[in-house]
PDB file of N, CA, C and O in Angstrom:
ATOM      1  N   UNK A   1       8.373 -35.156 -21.198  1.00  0.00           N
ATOM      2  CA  UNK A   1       8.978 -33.958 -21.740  1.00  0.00           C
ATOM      3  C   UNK A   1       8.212 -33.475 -22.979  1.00  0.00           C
ATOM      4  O   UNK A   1       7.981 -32.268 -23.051  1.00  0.00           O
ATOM      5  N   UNK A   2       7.894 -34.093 -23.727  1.00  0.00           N
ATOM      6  CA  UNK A   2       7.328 -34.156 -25.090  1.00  0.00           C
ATOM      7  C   UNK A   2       5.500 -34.486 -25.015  1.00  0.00           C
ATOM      8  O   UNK A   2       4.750 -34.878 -25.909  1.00  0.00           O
ATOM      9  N   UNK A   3       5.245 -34.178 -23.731  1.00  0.00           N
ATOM     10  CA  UNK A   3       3.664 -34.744 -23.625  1.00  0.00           C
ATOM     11  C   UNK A   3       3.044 -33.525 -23.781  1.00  0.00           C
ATOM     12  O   UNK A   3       3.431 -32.483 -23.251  1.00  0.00           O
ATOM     13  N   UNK A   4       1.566 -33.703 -24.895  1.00  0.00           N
ATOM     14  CA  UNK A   4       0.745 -32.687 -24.566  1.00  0.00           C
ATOM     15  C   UNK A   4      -0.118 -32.488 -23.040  1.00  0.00           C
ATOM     16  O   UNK A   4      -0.151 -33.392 -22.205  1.00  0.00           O
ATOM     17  N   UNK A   5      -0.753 -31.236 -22.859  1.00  0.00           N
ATOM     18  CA  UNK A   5      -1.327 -30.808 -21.873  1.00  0.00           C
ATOM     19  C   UNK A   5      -2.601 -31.432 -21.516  1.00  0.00           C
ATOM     20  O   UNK A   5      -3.378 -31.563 -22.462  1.00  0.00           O
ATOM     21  N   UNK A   6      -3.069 -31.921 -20.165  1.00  0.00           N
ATOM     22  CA  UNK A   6      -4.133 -33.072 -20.531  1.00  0.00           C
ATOM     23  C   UNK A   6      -4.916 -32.147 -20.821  1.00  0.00           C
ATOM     24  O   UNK A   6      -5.970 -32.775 -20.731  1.00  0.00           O
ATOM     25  N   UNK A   7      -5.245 -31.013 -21.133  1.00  0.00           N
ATOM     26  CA  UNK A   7      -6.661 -30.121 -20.986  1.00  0.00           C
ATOM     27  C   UNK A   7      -6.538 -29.616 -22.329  1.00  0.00           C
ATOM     28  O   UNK A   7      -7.355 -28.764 -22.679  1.00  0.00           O
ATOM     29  N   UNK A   8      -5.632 -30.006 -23.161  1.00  0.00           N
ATOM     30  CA  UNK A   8      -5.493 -29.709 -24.609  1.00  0.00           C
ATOM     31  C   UNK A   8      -6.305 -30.465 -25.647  1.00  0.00           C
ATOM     32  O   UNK A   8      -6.396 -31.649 -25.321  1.00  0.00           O
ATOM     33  N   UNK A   9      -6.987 -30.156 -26.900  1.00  0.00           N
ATOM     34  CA  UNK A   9      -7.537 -31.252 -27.670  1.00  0.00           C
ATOM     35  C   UNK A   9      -6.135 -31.640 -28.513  1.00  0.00           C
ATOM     36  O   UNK A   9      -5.108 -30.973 -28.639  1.00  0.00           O
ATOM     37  N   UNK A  10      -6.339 -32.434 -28.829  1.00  0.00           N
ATOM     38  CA  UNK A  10      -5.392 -33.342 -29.739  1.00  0.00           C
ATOM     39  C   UNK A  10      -4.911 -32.340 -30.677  1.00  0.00           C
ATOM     40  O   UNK A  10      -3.713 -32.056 -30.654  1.00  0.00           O
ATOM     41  N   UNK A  11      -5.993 -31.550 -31.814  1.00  0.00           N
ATOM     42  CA  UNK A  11      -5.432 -30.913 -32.801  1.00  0.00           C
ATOM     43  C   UNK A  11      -6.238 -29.835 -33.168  1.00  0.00           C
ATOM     44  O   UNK A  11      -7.381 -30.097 -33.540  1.00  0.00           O
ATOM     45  N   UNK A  12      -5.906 -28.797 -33.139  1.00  0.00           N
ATOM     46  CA  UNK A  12      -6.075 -27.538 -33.292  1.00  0.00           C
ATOM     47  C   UNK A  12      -6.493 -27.226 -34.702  1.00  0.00           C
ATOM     48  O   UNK A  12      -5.776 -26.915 -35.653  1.00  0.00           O
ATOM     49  N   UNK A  13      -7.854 -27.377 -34.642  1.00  0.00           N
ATOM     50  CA  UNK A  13      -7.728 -26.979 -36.162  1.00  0.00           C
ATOM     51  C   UNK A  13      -8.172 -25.066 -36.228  1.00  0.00           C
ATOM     52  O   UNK A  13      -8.813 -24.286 -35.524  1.00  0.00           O
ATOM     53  N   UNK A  14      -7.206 -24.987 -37.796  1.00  0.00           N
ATOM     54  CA  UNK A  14      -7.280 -23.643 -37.802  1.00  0.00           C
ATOM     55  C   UNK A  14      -8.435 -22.937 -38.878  1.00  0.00           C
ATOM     56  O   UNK A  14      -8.806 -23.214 -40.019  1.00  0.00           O
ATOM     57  N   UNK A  15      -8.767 -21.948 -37.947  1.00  0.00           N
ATOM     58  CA  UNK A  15     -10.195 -21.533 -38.452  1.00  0.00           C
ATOM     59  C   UNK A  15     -10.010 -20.386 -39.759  1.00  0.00           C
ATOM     60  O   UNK A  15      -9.178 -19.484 -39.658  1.00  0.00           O
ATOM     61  N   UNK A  16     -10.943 -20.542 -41.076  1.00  0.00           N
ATOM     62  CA  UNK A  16     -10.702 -19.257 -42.083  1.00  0.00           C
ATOM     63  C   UNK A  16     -10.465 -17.891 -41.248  1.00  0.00           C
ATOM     64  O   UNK A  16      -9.415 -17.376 -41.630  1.00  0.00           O
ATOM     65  N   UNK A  17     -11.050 -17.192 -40.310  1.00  0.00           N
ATOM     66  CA  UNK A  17     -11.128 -16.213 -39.178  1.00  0.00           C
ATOM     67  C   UNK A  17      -9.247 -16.334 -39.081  1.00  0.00           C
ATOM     68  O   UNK A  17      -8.542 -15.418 -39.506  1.00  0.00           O
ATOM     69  N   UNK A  18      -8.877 -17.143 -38.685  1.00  0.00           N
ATOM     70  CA  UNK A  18      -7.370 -17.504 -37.753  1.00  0.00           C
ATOM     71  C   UNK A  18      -6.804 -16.756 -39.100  1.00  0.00           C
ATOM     72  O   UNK A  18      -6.183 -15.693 -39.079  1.00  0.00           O
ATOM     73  N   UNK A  19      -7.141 -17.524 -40.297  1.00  0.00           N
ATOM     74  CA  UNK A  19      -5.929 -17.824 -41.469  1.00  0.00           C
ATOM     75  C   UNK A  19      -6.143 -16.049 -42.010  1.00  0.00           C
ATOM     76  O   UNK A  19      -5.204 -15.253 -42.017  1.00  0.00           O
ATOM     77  N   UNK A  20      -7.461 -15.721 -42.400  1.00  0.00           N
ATOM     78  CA  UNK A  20      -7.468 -14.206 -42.774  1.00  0.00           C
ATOM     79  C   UNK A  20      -6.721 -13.410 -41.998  1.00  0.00           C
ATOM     80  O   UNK A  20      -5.862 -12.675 -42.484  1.00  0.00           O
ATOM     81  N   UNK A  21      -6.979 -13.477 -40.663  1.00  0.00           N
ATOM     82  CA  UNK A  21      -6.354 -12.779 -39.781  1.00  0.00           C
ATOM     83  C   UNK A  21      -4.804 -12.813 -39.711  1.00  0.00           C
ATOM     84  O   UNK A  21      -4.163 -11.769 -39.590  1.00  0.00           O
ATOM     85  N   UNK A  22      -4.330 -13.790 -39.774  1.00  0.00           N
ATOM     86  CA  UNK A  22      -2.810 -14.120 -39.842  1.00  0.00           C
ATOM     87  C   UNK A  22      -2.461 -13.875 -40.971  1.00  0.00           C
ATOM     88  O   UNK A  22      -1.239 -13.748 -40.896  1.00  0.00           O
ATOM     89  N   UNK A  23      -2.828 -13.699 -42.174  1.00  0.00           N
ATOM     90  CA  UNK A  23      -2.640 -12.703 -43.449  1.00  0.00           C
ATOM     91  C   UNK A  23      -2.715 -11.104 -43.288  1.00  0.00           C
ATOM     92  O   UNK A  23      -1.862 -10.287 -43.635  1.00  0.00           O
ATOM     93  N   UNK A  24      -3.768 -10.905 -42.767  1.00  0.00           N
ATOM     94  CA  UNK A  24      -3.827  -9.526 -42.687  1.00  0.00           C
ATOM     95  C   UNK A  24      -2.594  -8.994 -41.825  1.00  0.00           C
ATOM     96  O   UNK A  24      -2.007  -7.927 -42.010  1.00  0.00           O
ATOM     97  N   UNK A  25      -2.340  -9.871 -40.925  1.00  0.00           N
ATOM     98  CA  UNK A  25      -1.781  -9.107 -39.721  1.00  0.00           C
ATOM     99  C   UNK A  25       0.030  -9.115 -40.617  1.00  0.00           C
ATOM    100  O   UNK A  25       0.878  -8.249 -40.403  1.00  0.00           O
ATOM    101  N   UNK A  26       0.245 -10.493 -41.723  1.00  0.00           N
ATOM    102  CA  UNK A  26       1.604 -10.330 -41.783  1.00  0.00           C
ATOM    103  C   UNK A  26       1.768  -9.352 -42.981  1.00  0.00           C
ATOM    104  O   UNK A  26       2.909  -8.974 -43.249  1.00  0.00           O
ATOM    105  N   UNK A  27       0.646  -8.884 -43.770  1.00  0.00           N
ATOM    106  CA  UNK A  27       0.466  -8.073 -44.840  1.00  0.00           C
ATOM    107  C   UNK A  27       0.728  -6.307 -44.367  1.00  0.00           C
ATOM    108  O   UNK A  27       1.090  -5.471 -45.195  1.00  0.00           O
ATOM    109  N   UNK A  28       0.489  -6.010 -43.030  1.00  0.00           N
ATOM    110  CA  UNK A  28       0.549  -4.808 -42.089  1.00  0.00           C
ATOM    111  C   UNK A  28       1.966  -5.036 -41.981  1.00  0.00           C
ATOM    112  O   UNK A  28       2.769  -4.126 -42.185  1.00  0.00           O
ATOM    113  N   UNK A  29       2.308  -6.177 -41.677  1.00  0.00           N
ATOM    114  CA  UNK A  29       4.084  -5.926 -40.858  1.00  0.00           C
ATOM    115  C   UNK A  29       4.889  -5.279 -42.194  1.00  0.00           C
ATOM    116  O   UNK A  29       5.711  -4.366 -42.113  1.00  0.00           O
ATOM    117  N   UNK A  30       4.505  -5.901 -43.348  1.00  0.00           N
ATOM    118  CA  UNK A  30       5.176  -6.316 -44.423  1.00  0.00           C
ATOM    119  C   UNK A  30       4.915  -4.438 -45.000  1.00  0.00           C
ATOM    120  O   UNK A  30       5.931  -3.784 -45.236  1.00  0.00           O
ATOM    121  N   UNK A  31       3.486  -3.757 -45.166  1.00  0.00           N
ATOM    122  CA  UNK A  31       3.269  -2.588 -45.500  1.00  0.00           C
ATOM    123  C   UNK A  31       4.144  -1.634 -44.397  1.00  0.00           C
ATOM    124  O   UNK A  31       5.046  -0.890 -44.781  1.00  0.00           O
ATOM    125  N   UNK A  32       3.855  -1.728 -43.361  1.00  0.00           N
ATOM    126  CA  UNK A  32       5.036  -0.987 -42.496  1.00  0.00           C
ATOM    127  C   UNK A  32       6.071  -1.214 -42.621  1.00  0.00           C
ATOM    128  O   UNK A  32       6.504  -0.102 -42.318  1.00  0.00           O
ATOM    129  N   UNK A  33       7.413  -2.103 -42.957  1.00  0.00           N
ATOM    130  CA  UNK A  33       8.587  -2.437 -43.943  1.00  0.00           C
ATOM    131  C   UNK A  33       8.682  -1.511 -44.520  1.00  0.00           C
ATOM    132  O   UNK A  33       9.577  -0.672 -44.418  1.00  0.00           O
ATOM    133  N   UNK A  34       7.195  -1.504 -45.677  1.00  0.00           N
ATOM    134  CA  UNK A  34       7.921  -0.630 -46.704  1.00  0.00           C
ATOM    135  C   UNK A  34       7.435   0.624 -46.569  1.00  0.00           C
ATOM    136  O   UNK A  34       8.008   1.300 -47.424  1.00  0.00           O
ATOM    137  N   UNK A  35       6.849   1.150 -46.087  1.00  0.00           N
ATOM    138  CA  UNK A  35       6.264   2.697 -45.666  1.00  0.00           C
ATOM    139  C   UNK A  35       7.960   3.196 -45.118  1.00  0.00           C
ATOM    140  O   UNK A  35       8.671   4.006 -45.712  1.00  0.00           O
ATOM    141  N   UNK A  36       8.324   2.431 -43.806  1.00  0.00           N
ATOM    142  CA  UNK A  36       9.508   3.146 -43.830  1.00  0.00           C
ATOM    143  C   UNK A  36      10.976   3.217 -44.348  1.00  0.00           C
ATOM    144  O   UNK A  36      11.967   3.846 -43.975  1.00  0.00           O
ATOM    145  N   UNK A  37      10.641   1.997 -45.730  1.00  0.00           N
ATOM    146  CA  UNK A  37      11.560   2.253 -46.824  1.00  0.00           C
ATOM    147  C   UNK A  37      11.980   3.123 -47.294  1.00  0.00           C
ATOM    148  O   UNK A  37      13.079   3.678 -47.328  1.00  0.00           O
ATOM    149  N   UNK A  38      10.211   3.389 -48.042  1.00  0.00           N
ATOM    150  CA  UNK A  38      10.184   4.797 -48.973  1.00  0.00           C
ATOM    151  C   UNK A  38      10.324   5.736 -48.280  1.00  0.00           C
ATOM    152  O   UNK A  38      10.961   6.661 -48.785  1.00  0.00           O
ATOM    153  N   UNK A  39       9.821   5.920 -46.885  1.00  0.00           N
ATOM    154  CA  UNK A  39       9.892   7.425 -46.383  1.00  0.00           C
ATOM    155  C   UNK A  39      11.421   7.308 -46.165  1.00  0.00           C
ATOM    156  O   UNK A  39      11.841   8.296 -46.768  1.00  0.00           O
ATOM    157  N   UNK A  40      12.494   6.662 -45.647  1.00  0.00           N
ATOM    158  CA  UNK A  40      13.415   6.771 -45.731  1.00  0.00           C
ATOM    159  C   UNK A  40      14.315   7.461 -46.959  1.00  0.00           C
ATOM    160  O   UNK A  40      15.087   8.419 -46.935  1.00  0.00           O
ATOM    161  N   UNK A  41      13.877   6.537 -48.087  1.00  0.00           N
ATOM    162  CA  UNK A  41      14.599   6.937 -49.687  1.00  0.00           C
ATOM    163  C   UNK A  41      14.077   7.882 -50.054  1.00  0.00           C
ATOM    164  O   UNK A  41      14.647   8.345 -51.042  1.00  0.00           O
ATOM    165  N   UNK A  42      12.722   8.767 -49.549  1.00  0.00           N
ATOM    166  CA  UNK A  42      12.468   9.837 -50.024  1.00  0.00           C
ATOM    167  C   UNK A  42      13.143  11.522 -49.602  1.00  0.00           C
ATOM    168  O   UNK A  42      13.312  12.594 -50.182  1.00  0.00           O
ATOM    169  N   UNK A  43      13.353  10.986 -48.354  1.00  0.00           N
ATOM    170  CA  UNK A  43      14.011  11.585 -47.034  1.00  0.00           C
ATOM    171  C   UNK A  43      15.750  12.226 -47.911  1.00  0.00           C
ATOM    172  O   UNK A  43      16.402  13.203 -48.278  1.00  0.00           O
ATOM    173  N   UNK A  44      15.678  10.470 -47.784  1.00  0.00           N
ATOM    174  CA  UNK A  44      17.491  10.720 -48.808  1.00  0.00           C
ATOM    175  C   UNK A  44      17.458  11.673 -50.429  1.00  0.00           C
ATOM    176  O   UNK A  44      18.079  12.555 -51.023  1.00  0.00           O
ATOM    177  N   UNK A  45      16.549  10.978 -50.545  1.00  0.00           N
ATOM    178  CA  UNK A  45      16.580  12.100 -51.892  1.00  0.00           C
ATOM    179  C   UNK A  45      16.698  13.598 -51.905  1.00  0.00           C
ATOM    180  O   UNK A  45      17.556  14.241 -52.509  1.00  0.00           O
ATOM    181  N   UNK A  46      15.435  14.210 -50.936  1.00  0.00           N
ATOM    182  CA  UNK A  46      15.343  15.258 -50.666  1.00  0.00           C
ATOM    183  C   UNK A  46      17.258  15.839 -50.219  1.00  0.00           C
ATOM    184  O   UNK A  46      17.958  16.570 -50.920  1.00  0.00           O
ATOM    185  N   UNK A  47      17.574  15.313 -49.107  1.00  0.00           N
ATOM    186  CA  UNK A  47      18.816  15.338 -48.308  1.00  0.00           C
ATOM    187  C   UNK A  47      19.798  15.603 -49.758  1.00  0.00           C
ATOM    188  O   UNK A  47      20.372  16.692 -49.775  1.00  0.00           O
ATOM    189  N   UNK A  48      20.036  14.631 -51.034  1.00  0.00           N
ATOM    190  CA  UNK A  48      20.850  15.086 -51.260  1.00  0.00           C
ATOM    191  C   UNK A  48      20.874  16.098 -52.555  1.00  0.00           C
ATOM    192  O   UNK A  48      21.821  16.654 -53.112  1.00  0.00           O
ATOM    193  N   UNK A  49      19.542  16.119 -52.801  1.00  0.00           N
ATOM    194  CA  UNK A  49      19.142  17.043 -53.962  1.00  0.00           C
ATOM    195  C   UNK A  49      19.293  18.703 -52.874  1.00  0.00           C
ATOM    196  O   UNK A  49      19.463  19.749 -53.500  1.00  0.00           O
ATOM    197  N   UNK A  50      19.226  18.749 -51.624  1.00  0.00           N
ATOM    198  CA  UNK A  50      19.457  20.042 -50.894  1.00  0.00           C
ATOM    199  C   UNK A  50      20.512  20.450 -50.802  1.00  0.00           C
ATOM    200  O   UNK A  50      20.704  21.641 -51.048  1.00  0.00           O
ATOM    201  N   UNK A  51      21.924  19.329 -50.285  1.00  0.00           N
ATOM    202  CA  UNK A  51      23.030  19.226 -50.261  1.00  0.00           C
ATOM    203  C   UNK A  51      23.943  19.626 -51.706  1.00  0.00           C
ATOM    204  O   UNK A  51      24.793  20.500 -51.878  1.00  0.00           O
ATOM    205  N   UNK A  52      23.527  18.866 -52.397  1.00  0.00           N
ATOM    206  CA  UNK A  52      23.646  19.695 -54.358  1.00  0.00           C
ATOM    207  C   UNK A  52      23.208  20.666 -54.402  1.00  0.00           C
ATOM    208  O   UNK A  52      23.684  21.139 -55.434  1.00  0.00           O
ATOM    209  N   UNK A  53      22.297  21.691 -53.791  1.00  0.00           N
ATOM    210  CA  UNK A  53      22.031  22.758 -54.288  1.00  0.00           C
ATOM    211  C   UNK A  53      22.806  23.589 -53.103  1.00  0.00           C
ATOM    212  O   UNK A  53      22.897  24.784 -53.386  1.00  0.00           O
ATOM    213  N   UNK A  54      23.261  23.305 -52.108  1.00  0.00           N
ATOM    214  CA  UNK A  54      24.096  23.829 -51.118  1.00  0.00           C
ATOM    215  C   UNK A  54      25.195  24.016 -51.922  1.00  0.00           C
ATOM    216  O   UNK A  54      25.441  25.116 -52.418  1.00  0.00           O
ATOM    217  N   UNK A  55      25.901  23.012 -52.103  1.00  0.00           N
ATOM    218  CA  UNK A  55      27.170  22.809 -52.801  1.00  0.00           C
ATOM    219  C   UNK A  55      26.868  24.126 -53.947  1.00  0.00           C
ATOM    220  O   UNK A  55      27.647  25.075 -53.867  1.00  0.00           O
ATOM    221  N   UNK A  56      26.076  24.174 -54.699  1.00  0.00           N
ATOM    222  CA  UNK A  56      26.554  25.119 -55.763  1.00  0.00           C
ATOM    223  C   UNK A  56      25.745  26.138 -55.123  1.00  0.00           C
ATOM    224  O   UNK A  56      25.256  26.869 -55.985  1.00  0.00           O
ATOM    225  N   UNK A  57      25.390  26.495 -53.861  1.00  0.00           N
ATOM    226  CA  UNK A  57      24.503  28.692 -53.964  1.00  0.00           C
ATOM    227  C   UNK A  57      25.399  29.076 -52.634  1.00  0.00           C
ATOM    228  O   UNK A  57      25.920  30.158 -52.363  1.00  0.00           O
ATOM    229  N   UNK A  58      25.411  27.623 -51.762  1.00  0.00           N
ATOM    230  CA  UNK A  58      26.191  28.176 -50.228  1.00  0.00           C
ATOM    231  C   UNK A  58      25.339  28.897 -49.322  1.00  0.00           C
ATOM    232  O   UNK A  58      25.810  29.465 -48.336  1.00  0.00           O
ATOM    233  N   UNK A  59      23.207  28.918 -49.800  1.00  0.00           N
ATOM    234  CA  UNK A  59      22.533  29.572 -49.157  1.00  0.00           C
ATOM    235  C   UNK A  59      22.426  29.013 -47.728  1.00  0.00           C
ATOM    236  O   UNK A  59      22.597  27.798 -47.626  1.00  0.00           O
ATOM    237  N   UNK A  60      22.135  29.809 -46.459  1.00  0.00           N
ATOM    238  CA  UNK A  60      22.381  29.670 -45.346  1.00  0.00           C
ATOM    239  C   UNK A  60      21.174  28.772 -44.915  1.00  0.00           C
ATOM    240  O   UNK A  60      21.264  27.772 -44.203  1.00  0.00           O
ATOM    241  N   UNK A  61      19.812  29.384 -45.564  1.00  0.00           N
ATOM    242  CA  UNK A  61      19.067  28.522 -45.501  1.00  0.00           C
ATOM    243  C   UNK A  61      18.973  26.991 -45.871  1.00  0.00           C
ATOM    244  O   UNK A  61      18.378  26.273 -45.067  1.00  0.00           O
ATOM    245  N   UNK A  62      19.481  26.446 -46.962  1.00  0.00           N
ATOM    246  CA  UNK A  62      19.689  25.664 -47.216  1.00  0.00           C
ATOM    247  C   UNK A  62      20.715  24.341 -46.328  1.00  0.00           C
ATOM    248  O   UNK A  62      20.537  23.130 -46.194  1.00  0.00           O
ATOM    249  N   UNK A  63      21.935  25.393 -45.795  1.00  0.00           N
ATOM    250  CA  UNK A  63      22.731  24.872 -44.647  1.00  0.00           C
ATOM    251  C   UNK A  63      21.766  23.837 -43.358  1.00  0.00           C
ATOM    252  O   UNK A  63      22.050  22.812 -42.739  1.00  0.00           O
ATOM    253  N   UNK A  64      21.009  24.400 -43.378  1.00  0.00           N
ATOM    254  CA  UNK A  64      19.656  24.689 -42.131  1.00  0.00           C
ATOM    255  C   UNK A  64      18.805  23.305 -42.872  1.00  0.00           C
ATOM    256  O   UNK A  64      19.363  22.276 -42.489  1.00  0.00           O
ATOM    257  N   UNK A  65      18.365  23.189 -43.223  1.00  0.00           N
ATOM    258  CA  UNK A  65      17.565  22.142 -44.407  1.00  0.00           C
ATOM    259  C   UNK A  65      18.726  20.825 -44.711  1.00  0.00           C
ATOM    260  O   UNK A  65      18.354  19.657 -44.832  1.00  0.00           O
ATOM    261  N   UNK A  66      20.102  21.236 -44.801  1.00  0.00           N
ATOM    262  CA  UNK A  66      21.091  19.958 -44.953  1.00  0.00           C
ATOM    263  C   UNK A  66      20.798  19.261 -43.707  1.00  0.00           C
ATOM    264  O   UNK A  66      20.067  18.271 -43.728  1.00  0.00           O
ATOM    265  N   UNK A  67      21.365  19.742 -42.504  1.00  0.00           N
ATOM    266  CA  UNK A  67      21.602  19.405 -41.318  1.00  0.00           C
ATOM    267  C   UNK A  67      20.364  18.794 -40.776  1.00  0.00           C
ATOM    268  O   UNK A  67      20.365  17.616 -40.420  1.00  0.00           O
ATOM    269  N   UNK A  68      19.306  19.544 -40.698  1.00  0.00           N
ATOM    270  CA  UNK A  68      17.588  19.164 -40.427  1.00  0.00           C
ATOM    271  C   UNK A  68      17.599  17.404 -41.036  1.00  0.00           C
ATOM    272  O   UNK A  68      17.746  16.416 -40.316  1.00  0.00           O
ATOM    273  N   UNK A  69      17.425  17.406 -42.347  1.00  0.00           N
ATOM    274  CA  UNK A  69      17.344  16.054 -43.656  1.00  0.00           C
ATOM    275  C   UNK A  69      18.567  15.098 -42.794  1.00  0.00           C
ATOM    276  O   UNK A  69      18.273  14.005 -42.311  1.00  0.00           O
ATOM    277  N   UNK A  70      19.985  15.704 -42.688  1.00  0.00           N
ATOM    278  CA  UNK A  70      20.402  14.359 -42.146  1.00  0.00           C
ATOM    279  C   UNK A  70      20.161  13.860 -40.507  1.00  0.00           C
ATOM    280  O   UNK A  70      20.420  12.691 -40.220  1.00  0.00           O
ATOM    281  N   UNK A  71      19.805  14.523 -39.770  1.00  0.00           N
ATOM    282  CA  UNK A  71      19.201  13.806 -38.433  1.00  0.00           C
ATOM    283  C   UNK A  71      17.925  12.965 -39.220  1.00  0.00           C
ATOM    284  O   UNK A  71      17.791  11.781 -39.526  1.00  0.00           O
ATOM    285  N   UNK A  72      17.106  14.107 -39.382  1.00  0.00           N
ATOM    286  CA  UNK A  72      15.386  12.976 -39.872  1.00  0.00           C
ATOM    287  C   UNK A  72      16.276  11.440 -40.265  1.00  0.00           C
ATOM    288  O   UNK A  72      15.980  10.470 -39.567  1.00  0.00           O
ATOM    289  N   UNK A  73      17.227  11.264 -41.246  1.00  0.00           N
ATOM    290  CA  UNK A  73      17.436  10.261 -41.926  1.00  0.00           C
ATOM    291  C   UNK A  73      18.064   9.360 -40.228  1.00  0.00           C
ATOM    292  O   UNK A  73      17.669   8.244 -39.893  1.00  0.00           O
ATOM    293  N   UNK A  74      18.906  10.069 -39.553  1.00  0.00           N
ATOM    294  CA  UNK A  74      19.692   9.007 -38.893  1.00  0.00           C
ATOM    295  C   UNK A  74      18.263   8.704 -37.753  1.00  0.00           C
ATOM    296  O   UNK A  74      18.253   7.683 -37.067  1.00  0.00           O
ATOM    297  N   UNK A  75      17.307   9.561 -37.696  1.00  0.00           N
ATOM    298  CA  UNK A  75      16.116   9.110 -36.439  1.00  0.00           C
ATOM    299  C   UNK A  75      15.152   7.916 -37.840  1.00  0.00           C
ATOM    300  O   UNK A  75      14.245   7.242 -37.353  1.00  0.00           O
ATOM    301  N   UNK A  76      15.292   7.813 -38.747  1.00  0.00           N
ATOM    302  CA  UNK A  76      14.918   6.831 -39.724  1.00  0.00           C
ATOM    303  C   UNK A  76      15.915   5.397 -39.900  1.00  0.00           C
ATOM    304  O   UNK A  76      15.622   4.202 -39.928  1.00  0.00           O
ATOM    305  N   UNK A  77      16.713   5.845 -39.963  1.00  0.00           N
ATOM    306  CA  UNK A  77      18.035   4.696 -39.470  1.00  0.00           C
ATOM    307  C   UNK A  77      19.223   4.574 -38.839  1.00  0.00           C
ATOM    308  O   UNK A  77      20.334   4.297 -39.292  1.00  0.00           O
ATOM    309  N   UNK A  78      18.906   4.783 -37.878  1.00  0.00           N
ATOM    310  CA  UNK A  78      20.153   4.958 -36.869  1.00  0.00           C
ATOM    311  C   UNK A  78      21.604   4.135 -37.202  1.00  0.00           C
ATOM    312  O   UNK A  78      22.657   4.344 -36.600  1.00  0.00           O
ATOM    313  N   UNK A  79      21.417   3.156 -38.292  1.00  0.00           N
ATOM    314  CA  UNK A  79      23.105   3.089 -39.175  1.00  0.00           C
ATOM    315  C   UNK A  79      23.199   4.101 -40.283  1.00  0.00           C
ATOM    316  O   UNK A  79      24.022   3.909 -41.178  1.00  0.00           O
ATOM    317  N   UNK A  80      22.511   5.043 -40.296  1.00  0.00           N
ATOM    318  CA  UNK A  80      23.209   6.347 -41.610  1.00  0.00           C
ATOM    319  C   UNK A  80      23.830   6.908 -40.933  1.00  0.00           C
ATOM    320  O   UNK A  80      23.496   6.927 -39.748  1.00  0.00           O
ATOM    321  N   UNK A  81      25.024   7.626 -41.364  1.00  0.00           N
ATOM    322  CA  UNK A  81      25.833   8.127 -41.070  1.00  0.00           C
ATOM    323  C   UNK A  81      26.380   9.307 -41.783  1.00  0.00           C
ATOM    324  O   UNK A  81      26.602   9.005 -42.955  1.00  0.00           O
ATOM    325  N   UNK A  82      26.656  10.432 -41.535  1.00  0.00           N
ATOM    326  CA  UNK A  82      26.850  11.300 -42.524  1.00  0.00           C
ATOM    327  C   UNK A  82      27.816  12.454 -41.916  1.00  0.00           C
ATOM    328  O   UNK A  82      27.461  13.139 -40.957  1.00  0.00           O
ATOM    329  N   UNK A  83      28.952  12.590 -42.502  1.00  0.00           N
ATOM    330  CA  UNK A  83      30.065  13.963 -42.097  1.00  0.00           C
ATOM    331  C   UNK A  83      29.806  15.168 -42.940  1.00  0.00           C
ATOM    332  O   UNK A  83      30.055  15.299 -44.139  1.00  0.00           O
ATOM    333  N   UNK A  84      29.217  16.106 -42.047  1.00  0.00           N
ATOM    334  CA  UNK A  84      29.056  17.186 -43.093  1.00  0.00           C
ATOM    335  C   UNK A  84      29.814  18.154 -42.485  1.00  0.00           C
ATOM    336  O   UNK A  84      29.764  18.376 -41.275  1.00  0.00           O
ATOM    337  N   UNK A  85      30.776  18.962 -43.552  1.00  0.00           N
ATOM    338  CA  UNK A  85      31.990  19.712 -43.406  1.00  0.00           C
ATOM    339  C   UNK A  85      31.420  21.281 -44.176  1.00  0.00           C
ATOM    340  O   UNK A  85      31.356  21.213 -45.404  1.00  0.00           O
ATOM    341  N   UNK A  86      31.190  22.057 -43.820  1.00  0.00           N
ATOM    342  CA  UNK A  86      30.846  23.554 -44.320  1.00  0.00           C
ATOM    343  C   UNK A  86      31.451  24.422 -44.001  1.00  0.00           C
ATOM    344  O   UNK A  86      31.291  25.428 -43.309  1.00  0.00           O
ATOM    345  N   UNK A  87      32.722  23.671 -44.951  1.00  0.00           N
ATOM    346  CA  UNK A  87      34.274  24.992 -44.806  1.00  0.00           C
ATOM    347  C   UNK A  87      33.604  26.196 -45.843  1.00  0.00           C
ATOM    348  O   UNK A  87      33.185  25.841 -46.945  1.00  0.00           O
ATOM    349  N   UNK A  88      33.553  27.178 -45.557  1.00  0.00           N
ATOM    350  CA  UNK A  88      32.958  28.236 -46.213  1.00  0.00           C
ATOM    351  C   UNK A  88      34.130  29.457 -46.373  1.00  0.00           C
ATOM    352  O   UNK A  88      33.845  30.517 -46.931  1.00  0.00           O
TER     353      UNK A  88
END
């Protein structure tokens, strides 16, 4: 159950090539993490600095720009969630 493969060497040694590479590659996962952090929190920002300026002009355009900002955010994280009510 526990036997190596007869066509296996005993021990694998790992090559500088292997180890750079397996850095680089977890340094990419780790930069993509946060790429769609920030684009997320930047997303939100925008969203509610538009939504504040909705709230106080009621411009139609702006309506248009609320609604737009909160899909982008929920196709960025599909757990945001957001009720927007534009009793006018």
């Amino acid at each position: 159950m526990f036997q190596r493969p007869m066509n296996q060497p005993e021990h694998h040694i790992v090559t500088r090539a292997e180890l750079t590479d397996a850095r680089f590659k977890r340094f990419m996962r780790e930069m993509s993490v946060y790429e769609r952090k920030l684009t997320f929190d930047n997303t939100l920002n925008a969203f509610l600095d538009v939504y504040s300026t909705w709230m106080k002009t009621h411009q139609p355009d702006l309506k248009i720009r609320v609604v737009m900002l909160a899909f982008e955010l929920h196709r960025l994280d599909p757990a945001f969630e957001c009720t927007l009510s534009f009793a006018e």
